[in-house]
C-alpha positions as CSV (number, residue, x, y, z in Angstrom):
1,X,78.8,73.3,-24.1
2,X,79.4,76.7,-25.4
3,X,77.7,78.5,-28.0
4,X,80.2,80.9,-28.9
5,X,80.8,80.6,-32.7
6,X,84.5,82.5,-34.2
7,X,84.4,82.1,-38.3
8,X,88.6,82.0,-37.7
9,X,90.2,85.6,-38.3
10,X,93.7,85.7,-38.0
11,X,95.7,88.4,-35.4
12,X,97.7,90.3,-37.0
13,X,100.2,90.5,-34.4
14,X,100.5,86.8,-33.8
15,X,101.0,85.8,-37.6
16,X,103.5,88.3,-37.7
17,X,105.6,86.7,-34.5
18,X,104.8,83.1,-36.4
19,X,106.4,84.6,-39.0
20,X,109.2,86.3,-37.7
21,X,109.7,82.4,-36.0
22,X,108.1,80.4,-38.7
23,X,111.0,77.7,-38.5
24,X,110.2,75.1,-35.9
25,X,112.7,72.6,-34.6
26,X,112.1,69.0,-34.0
27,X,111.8,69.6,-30.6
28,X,108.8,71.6,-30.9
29,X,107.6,69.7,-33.5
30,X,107.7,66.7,-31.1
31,X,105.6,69.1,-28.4
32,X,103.2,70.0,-30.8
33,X,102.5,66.3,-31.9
34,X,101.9,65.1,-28.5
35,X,99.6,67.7,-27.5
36,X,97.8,66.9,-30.8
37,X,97.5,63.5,-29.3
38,X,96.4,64.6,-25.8
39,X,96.3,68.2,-25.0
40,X,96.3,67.2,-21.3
41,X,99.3,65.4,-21.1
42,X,101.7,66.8,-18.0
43,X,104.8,68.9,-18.6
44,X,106.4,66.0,-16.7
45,X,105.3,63.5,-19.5
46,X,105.7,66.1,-22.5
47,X,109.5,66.6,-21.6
48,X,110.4,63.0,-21.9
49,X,108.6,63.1,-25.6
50,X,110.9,66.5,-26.3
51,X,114.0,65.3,-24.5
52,X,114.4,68.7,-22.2
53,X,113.5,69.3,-18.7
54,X,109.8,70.2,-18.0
55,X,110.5,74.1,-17.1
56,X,112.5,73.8,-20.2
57,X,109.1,72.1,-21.7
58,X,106.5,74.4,-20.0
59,X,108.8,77.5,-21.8
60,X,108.5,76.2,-25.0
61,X,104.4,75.5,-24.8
62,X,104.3,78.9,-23.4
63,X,106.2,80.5,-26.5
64,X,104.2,78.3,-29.0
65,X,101.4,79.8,-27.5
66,X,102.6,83.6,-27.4
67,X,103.3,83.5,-31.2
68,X,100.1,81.7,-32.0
69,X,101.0,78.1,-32.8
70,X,99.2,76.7,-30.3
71,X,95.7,78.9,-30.5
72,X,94.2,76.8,-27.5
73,X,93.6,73.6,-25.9
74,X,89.5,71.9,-25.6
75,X,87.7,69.3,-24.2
76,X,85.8,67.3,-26.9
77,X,82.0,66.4,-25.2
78,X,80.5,64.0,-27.0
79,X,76.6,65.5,-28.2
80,X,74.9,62.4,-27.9
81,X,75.7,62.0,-24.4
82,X,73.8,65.7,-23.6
83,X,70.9,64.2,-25.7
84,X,72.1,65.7,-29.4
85,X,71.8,62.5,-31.4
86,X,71.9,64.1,-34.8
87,X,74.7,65.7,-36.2
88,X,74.9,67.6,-39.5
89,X,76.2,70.2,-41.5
90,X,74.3,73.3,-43.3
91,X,75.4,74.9,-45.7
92,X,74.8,78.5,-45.9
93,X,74.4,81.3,-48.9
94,X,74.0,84.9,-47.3
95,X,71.5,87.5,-48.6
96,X,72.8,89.9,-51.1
97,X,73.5,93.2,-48.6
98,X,73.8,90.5,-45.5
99,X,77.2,91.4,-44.0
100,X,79.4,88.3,-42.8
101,X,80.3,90.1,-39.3
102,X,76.4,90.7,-38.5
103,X,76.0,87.1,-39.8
104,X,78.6,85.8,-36.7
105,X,77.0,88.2,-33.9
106,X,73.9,86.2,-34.8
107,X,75.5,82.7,-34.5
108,X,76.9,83.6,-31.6
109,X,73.5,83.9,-30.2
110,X,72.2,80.2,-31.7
111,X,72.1,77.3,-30.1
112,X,73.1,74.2,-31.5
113,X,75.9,75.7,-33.5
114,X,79.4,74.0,-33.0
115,X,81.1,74.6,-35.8
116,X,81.2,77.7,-38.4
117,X,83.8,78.3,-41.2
118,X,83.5,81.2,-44.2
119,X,84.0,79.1,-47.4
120,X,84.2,79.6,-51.0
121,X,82.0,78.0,-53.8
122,X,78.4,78.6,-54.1
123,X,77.7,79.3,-50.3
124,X,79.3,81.4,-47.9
125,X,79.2,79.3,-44.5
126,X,79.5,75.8,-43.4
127,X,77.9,75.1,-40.0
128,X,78.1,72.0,-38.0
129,X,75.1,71.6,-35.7
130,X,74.5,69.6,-32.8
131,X,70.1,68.6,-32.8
132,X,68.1,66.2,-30.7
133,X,65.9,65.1,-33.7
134,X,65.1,65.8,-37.3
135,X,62.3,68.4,-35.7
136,X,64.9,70.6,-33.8
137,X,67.3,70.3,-37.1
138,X,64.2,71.5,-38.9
139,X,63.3,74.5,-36.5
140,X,67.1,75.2,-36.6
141,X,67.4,75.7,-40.3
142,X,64.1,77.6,-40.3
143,X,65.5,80.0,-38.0
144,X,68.4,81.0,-40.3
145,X,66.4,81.7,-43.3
146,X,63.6,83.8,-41.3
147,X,65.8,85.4,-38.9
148,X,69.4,85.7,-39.8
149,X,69.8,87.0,-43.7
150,X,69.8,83.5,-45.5
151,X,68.8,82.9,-48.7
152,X,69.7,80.0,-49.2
153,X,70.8,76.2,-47.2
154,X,71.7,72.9,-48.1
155,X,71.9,70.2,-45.3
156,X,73.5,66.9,-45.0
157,X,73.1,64.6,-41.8
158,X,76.3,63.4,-40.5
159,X,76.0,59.3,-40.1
160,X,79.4,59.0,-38.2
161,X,82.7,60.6,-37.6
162,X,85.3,58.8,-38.8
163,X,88.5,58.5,-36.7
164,X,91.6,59.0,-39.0
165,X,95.0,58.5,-37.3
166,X,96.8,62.0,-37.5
167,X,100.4,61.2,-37.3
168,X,100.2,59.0,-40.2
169,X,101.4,55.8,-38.6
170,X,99.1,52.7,-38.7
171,X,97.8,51.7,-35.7
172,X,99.5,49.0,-33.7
């Protein structure tokens, strides 16, 4: 599993393109749903869902990509099967002087990080962690505020991820 942590800054090239081609068709909104379903799904099968011929298909994915619709495809491992049976989120308020960039070089750095996204409200950072046990969740938390320009963190244990149906249709 990889540590590498990005807190999500836009390219300005490809939100220009997205914009310049901001209107998707049904077609590619049809793509774009099935990968969202299974980003592994052949060009073979992908075609049939789109109704064009899978060069056709592969054209499209390749364009959606270009202009930065599609940012990437991952494999979802689950933590508890590596031995990371506690999940949770910490919340993060920076220093005063604590820049946000030197703040991501550090994460980069930290294991156990899955997840970071800059927020507003009273802290700056939301962090998803993967942990063995309450210790390591400890340890992990004391290692921000000694070591990486925290004042301040809030935690909340994550009991169980709830599996919402994206597409909006009610499971058969």
């Amino acid at each position: 599993m990889s540590n590498f942590v990005s807190l999500s800054r836009q390219n300005d090239r490809a939100t220009e393109q997205t914009e310049q081609n901001s209107v998707l068709d049904s077609c590619d909104r049809r793509i774009l749903s099935a990968l969202g379903d299974n980003s592994r799904i052949s060009y073979r099968k992908l075609a049939k869902i789109a109704n064009l011929s899978p060069n056709a298909t592969a054209e499209r994915v390749h364009r959606l990509q270009a202009v930065g619709v599609i940012l990437g495809f991952s494999t979802e491992i689950s933590p508890a099967a590596l031995g990371l049976g506690l999940q949770a989120f910490i919340d993060v308020k920076l220093q005063h002087g604590t820049s946000m960039e030197i703040f991501e070089r550090a994460l980069r750095k930290m294991p156990g990080v899955r997840e970071a996204t800059s927020v507003t409200g009273s802290f700056d950072v939301r962090l998803r962690v993967d942990c063995k046990d309450p210790t390591q969740l400890g340890a992990l938390i004391e290692q921000l505020r000694r070591q990486m320009g925290v004042q301040e963190t809030s935690s909340i244990v994550i009991c169980r991820d709830l599996q919402i149906n994206r597409d909006g249709k009610e499971d058969r």
